[in-house]
N, C-alpha and C positions, 0 to 999 in steps of 0.2 A: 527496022534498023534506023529507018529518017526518023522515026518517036523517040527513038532511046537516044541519037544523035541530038534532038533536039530539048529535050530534056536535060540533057547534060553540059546544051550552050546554055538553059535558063539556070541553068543551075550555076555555073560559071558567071555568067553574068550577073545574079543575086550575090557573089563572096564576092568577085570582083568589086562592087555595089557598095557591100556593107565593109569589105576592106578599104577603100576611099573615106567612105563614114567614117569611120575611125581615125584614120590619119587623119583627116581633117579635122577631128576634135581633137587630137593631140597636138598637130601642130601648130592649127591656126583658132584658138578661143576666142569664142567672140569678143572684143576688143571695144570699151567702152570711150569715147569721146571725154577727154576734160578741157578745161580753155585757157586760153592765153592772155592775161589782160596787162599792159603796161601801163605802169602807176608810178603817180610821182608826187613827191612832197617838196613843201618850201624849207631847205632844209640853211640852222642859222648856224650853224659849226661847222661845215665843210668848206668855208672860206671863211679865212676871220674878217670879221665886221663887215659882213654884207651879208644878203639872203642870196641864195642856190635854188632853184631848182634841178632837184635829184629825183632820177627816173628808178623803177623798178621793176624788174619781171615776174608777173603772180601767175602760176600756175592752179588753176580751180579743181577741183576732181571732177571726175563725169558727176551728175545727178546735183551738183552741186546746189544744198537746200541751207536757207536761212533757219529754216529750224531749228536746223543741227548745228553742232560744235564742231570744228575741227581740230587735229593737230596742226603744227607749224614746221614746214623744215625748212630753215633757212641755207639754203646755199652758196657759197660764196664765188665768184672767178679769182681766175689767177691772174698774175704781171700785167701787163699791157692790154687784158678783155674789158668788159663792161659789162651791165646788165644782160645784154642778149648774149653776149658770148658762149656760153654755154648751151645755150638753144641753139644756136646759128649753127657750131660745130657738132656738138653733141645727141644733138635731138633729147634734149631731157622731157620733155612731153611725151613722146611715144615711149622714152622708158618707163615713164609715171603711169602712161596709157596703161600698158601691159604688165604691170607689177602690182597694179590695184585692180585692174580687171579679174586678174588672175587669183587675185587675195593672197601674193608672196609681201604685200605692206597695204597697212592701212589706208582709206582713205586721208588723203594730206592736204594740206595748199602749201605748195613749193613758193619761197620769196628768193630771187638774187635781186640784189641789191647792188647800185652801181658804187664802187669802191676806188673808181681810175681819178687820176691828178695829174697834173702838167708832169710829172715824173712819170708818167705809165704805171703807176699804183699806188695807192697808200697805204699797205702793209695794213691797214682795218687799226690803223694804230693813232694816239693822240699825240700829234706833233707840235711839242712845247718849249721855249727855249725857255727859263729861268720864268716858268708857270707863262708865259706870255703864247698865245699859239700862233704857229708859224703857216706851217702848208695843211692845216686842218683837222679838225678831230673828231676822226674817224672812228675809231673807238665808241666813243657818245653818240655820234650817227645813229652806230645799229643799235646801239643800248636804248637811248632816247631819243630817238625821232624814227624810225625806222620801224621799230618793233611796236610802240602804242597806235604807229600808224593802221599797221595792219590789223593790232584786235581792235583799235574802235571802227575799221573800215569793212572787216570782212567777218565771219562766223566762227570762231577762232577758240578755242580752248584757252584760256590768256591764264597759265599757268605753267610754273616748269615741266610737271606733269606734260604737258603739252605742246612742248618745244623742242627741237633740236637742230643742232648748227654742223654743216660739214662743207669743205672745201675743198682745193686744189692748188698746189704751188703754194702761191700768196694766199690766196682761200683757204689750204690747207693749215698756211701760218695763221689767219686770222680765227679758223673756227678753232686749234688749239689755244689760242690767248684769250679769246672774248669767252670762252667755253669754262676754263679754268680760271679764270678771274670773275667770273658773273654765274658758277654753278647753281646758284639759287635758279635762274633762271633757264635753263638745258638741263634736260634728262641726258641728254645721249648727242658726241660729240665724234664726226670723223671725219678722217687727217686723210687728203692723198697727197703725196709726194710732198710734204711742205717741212720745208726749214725748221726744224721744233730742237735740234740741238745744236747750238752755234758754236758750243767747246768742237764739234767735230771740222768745222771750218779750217781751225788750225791742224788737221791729219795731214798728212802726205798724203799726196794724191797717185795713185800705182799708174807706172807705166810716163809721171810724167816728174818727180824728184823736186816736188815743192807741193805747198799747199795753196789756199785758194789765195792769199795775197799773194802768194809770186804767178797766182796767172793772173793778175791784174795788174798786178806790175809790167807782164809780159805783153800786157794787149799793149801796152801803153811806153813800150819800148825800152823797158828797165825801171823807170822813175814815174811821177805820177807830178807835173809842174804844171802851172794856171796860165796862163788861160788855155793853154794847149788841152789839157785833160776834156774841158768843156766842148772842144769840136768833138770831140770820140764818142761822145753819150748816143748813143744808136745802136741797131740792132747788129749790126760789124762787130762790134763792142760789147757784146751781152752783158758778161760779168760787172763788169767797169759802168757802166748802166745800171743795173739792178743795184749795186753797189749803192749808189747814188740815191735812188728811191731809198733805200731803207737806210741811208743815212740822212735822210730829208725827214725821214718817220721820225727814226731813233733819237738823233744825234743834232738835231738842227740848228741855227744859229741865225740872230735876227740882232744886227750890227749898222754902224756906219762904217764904211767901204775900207777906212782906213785899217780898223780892229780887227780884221780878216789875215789870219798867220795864215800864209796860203805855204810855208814848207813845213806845216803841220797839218795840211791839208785840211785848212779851212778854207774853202771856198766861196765867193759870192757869186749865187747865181743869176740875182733880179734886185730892181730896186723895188720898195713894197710896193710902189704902183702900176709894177709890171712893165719898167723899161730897162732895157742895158743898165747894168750896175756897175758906178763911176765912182772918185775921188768927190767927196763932200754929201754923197748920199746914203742912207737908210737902206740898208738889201737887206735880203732874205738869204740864205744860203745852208751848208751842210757842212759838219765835221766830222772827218772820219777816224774810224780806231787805229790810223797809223800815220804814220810821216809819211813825205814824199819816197822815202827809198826802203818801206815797208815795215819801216819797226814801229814796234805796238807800243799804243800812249795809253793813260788813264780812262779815256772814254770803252777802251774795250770792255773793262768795267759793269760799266754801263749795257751794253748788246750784252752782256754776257752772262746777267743778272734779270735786271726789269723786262728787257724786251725778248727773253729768253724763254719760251716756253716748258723748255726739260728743266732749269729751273724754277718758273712758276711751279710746274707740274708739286716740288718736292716742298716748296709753300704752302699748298693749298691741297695738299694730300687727304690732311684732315676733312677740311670740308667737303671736296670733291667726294669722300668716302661717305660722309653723311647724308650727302644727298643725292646718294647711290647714282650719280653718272655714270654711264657706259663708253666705252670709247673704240672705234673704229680707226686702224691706223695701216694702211699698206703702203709702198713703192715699188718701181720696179728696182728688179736687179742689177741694171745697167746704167741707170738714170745718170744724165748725161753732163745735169748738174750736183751731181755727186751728193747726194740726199739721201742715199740708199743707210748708210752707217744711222742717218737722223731717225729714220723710221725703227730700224734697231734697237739704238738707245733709249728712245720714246716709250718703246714694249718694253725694254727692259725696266723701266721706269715704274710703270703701270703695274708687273709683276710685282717689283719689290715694295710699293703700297697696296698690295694687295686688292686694287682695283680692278674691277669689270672690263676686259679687253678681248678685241680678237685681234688679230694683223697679219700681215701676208707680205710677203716678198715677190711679189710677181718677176718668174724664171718665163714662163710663158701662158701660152692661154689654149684650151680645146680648139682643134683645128688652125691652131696661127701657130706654127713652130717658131723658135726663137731666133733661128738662123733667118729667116726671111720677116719676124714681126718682132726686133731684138727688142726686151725689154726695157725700154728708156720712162723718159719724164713722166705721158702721157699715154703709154700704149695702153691700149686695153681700157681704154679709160671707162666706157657704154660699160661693162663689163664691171669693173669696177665701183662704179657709183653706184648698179643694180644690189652690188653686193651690200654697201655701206647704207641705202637707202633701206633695205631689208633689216640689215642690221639694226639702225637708231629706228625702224618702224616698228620693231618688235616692243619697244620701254617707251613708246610715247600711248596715253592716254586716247582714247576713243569714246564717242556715242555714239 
């Protein structure tokens, strides 16, 4: 009886054994090390007429050989981040860790690139007043100086073949503009939660019986008057903030003090040399697409067309289609900045040029029910990026 008792603990202990075994290789695969390096260039367009130093976060794969050629995924942050932003929160490392361990993407080298400005972002956008540039061009950044940075510096596939651009929020806005304006150069482009259709700006918004200029109107007490406006800029103030940034991108104005319609909502915010902007001096400043008491001027125009990406999209359809780009496009459901309709339009967009699309709407996610992880701006974001990095990893080139 103790033999056959004990035979049937080795025996239990050998399934127990090789059932651990298992789990363990399902759950936890071994996991290969890629690195982190922070890089920076002397960059001459992201302040006019002076040189920058602009930093950048390179992600290496494991194994990472000069032999070899890489792909490139360029990454973008959103509003108010920088270079690390996306590391810091995110952990985009251990997702690259475990997505290329795994072989669900390529070996890559990830670039974020820092894209912030005394505004809290520069929309990845060239900001020019009558060709003259204002708060930087950022646009050119990643185009020229950015991206030859990395193929002459690192091991790099330096072809579109070889590239692709995604982001988030503002990242999500820059990788569709730089994406669809420079498709010679990106295979494969993806959008989270980012601004790509600005006609939806003017929807009504549910539950609140205006669109987004009357909540900016409303942060700001009915009207929108100078210099009062300029205390508000903060994070109290979101919309009314971001506002600003991407009217500093789009829309900017480089004057003396006096040529500032400020109840057309031209505002000065500096003089070019970065002091209080006064009567008799040279400022820098933003015009926005509406008056002080919300009606729409000719500059809307403007956001509405060029700095427009579901516009672009329907410019460059052709090409985008020729040079067979792929595009990655989701949001959440709830998004809090009401971007949910943009991500919509965007696919609906993509459909009707019969371009290479996936997109998603994120209601929720496996194990985070909605009601306790509601889908907003950023949820699910780890979750998200695994998806979009799979995605443009599939159409980018290898060795």
């Amino acid at each position: 009886m103790k033999t056959k008792i004990l035979v049937l603990s080795v025996l239990a202990a050998i399934l127990a054994f090789t059932a651990c075994q298992k789990w363990e290789e399902v759950e936890k695969p071994e996991i290969l090390e890629g690195t982190l390096v922070i890089d920076s260039v002397v960059s001459h367009l992201t302040m006019p007429g002076s040189e920058e130093v602009r930093y950048m976060l390179v992600y290496l794969p494991p194994n990472y050989d000069t032999t070899k050629r890489y792909p490139v995924i360029y990454l973008l942050h959103g509003y108010g981040g920088n270079h690390m932003t996306l590391q810091a929160v995110e952990d985009v490392k251990s997702i690259a860790d475990y997505l290329i361990s795994t072989g669900a993407m390529p070996e890559a080298i990830i670039v974020t690139p820092d894209a912030s400005n005394d505004l809290g972002g520069s929309f990845y956008t060239n900001s020019m007043y009558n060709s003259i540039p204002v708060f930087g061009l950022f646009e050119n950044y990643i185009i020229y100086e950015v991206i030859p940075h990395i193929d002459s510096t690192y091991s790099t596939i330096a072809s579109q073949e070889g590239r692709a651009i995604v982001g988030i929020s503002m990242g999500g806005y820059g990788a569709a503009k730089l994406g669809i304006k420079h498709s010679d150069m990106f295979k494969a482009i993806g959008i989270h939660s980012g601004p790509v259709s600005f006609e939806r700006f003017l929807d009504p918004i549910p539950d609140f019986g205006g669109n987004l200029i009357d909540i900016i109107l409303a942060e700001n007490g009915g009207e929108l008057h100078y210099p009062d406006v300029l205390q508000r800029l903060g994070p109290d103030y979101p919309f009314t903030t971001m506002l600003f940034a991407q009217a500093a991108a789009f829309t900017p104005k480089l004057d003396m003090f006096e040529n500032f319609d400020t109840l057309n909502c031209e505002f000065p915010l500096a003089s070019v040399t970065g002091d209080t902007c006064g009567p008799g001096m040279l400022c820098v400043g933003v015009r926005l697409p509406f008056d002080y008491q919300g009606n729409t001027n000719d500059l809307l125009d403007v956001w509405l067309t060029e700095h427009n990406p579901r516009w672009l999209l329907d410019q460059y359809a052709d090409q985008l289609s020729a040079n067979g780009v792929a595009f990655y496009v989701d949001c959440g459901a709830q998004d809090e900045l009401f971007l949910t309709s943009h991500a919509q339009d965007f696919a609906e967009g993509l459909e009707q040029h019969g371009l290479t699309y996936e997109s998603e709407i994120f209601a929720d996610a496996p194990g985070y029910p909605a009601d306790e992880f509601p889908p907003l701006h950023s949820t699910h974001f780890q979750l998200r990026l695994k998806n979009s990095l799979i995605f443009v990893g599939q159409y980018l080139a290898t060795q």
